[in-house]
C-alpha positions in Angstrom: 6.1 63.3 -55.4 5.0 63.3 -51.8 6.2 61.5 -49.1 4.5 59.4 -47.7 4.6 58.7 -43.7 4.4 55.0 -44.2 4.9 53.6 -47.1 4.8 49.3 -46.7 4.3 46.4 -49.4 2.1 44.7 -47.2 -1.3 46.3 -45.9 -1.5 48.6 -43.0 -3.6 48.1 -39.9 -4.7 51.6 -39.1 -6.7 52.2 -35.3 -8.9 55.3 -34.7 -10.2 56.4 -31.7 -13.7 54.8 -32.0 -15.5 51.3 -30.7 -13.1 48.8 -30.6 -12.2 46.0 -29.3 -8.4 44.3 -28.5 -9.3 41.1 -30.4 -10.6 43.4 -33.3 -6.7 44.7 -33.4 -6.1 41.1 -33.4 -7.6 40.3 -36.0 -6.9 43.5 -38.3 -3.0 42.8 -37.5 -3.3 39.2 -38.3 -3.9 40.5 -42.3 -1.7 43.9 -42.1 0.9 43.6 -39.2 2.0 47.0 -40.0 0.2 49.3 -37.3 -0.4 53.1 -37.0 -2.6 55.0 -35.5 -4.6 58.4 -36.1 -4.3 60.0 -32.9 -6.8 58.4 -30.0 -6.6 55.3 -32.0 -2.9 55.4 -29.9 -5.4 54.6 -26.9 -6.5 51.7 -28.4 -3.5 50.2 -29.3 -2.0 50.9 -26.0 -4.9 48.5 -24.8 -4.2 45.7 -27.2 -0.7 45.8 -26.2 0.4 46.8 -29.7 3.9 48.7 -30.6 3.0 51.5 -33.0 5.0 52.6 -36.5 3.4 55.9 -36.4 0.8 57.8 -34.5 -0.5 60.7 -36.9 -2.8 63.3 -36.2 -3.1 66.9 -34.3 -3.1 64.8 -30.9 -5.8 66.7 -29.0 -7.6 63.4 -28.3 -4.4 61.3 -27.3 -2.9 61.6 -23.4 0.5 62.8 -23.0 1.6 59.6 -21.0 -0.2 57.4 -24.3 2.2 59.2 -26.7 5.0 58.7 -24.9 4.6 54.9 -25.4 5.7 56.0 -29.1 9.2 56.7 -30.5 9.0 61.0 -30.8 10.2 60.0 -34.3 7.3 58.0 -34.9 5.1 60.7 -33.8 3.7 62.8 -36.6 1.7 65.9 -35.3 -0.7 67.7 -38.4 -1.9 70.7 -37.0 -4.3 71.8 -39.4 -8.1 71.2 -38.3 -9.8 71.3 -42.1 -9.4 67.3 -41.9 -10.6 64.4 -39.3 -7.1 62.5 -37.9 -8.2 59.4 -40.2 -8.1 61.5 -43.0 -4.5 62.8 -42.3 -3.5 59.1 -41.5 -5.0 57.8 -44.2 -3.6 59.9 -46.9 0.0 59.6 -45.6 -0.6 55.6 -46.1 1.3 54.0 -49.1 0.4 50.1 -49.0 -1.9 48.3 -50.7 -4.3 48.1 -48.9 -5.3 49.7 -45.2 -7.9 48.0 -42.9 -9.5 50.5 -40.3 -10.2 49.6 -36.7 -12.0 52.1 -34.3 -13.8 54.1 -36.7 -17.4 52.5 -36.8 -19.8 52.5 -33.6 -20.3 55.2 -31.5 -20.3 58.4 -32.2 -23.0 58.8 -35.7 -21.4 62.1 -36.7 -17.8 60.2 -36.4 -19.2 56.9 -39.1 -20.5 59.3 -41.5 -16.8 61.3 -41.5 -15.2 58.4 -41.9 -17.4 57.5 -44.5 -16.7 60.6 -46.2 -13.1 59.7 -45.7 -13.2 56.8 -47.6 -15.3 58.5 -50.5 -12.6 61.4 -50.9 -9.6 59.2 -50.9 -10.5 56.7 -53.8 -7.2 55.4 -54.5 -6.6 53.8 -50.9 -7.7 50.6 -50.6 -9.3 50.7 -47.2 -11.8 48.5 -45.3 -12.6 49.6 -41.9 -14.1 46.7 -39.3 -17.3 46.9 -37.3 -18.7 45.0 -34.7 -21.1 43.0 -37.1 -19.9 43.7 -40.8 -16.8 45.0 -43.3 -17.5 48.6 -45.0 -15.2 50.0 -47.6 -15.4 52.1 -50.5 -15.9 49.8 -53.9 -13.2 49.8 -56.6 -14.1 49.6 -60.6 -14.5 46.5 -60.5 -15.2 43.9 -57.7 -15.3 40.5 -57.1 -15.9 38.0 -54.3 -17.0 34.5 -52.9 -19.9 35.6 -50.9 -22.6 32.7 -50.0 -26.8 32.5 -50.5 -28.2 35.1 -48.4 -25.3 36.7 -47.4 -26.7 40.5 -46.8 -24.9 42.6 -49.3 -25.4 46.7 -48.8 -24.7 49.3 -51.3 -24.9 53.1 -50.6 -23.7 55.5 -52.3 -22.3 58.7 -51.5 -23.2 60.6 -54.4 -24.7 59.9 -57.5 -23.0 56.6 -58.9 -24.5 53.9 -61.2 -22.9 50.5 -62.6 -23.1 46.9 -62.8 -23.7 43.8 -60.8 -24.2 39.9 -60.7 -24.6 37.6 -58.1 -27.3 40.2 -56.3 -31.2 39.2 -55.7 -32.1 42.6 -56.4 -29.4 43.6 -59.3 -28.7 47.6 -59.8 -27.7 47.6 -63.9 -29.5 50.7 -65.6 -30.2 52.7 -62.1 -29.0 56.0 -61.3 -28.3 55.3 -57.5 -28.2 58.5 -55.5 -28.1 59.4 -51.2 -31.2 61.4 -51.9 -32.4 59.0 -54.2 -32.4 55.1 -54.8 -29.6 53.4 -53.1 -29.3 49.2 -52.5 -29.5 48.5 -48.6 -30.5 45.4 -47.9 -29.7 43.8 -50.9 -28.7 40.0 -50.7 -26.1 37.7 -52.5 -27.5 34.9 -54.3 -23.9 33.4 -54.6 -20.8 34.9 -55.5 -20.9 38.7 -56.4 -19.7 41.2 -59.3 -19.4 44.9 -59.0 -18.7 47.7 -61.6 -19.2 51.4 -60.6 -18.7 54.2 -63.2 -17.3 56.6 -60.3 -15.8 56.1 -57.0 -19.0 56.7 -55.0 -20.4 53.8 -53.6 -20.1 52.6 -49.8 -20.0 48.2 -49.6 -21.2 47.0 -46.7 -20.8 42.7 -46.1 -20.6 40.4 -43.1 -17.5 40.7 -40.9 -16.7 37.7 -41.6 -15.6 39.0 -45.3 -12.6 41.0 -43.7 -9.7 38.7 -44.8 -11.4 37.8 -48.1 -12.0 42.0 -48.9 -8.4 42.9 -47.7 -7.0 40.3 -50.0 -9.5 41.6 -52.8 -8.0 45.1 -52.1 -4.6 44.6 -52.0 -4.2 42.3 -54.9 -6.5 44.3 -57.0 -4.7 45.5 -60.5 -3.9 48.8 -62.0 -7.3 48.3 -63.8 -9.4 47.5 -60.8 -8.1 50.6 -58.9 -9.2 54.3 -59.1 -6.5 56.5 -60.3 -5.3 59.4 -57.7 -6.9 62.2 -60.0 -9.1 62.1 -62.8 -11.3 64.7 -64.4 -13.9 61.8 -65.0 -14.5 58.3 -64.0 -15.2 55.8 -66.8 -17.2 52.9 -65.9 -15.1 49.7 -66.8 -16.2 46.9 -69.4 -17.3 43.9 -67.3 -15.1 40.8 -68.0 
């Protein structure tokens, strides 16, 4: 079995080199105190003040007197350029559950990696903050208190279909695809349900949702979780 970089029984906070904010740090360390970074991110945390357990990544975005505010043993250089440094962060994670900052805003072409991220490593529970709302990838099955009106946005990354309740526009029986249908724009009439037959789809709610999605994550069971490798996703019974 691999080893991991991290490996925590709490959740990790995890900073990349995107938009960001201090008090977003804040805030993502008040739910996982545990903090790496992927490479710039190191810039980031430098700013907030914050004492790393890791920096990961090939460090080609990170200055020389940065890094050196790390340990050298906490410093994990991955010279291979086939993967973004959240990617190599990300899969060297064991916790259960990761939340992103610095990886939304910006940069378009950076999102839609890290979006791609998120989609290819199913089996991390990861939520990455924005400046207006919480994005992660969703799980089997998915439940949370969300309020009247709440705007609840589904996109998926490749052809997915499954369940819902709780949604004014509900997606049972369509085959949701990026070229096709997908559910922006939906909105909560109350407390949501999700199924998905396949780890695919993109969930975007409020930022306010951050503390109540981590917890969702990281207490999630065995059942509600995508397995590491699987020759085909089932779509679970709803309960």
């Amino acid at each position: 079995m691999k080893q991991m970089i991290i490996q925590s029984a709490n959740p990790v906070t995890l900073l990349g080199g995107g938009d960001a904010l201090p008090t977003d740090v804040e805030a993502a360390m008040a739910l996982a105190p545990t903090c790496v970074a992927a490479d710039g991110g190191a810039e980031l945390a430098a700013r907030a003040g914050v004492s790393l357990d890791a920096v990961i990544g090939d460090f080609d975005s990170v200055t020389p007197e940065t890094l050196a505010l790390t340990p050298s043993d906490r410093q994990h250089h991955i010279a291979e350029q086939d993967s973004t440094d959240f990617d190599k962060a990300l899969r060297n994670i064991d916790a259960p559950a990761v939340v992103g900052v610095g990886f939304l805003g910006a940069r378009l072409d950076h999102q839609l990696a890290a979006l791609n991220v998120l989609t290819a490593h199913p089996v991390c529970g990861c939520v990455l903050l924005g400046a207006t709302e919480v994005v992660f990838l969703c799980p089997p099955a998915f439940r949370i208190q969300t309020a009247l009106g709440d705007v609840v946005s589904l996109f998926p990354m490749a052809p997915v279909s499954g369940t819902s309740s709780g949604l004014q526009w509900e997606i049972d029986g369509l085959a949701l695809d990026p070229v096709g249908q997908t559910s922006t724009s939906n909105a909560a009439t109350g407390p949501i349900a999700l199924t998905m037959d396949r780890p695919a789809m993109i969930v975007m709610l409020p930022r306010r949702y951050l503390g109540a999605v981590t917890q969702a994550l990281a207490s999630a069971p065995p059942s509600a979780r995508w397995p590491a490798r699987v020759e085909q996703y089932t779509a679970p019974t709803p309960s």
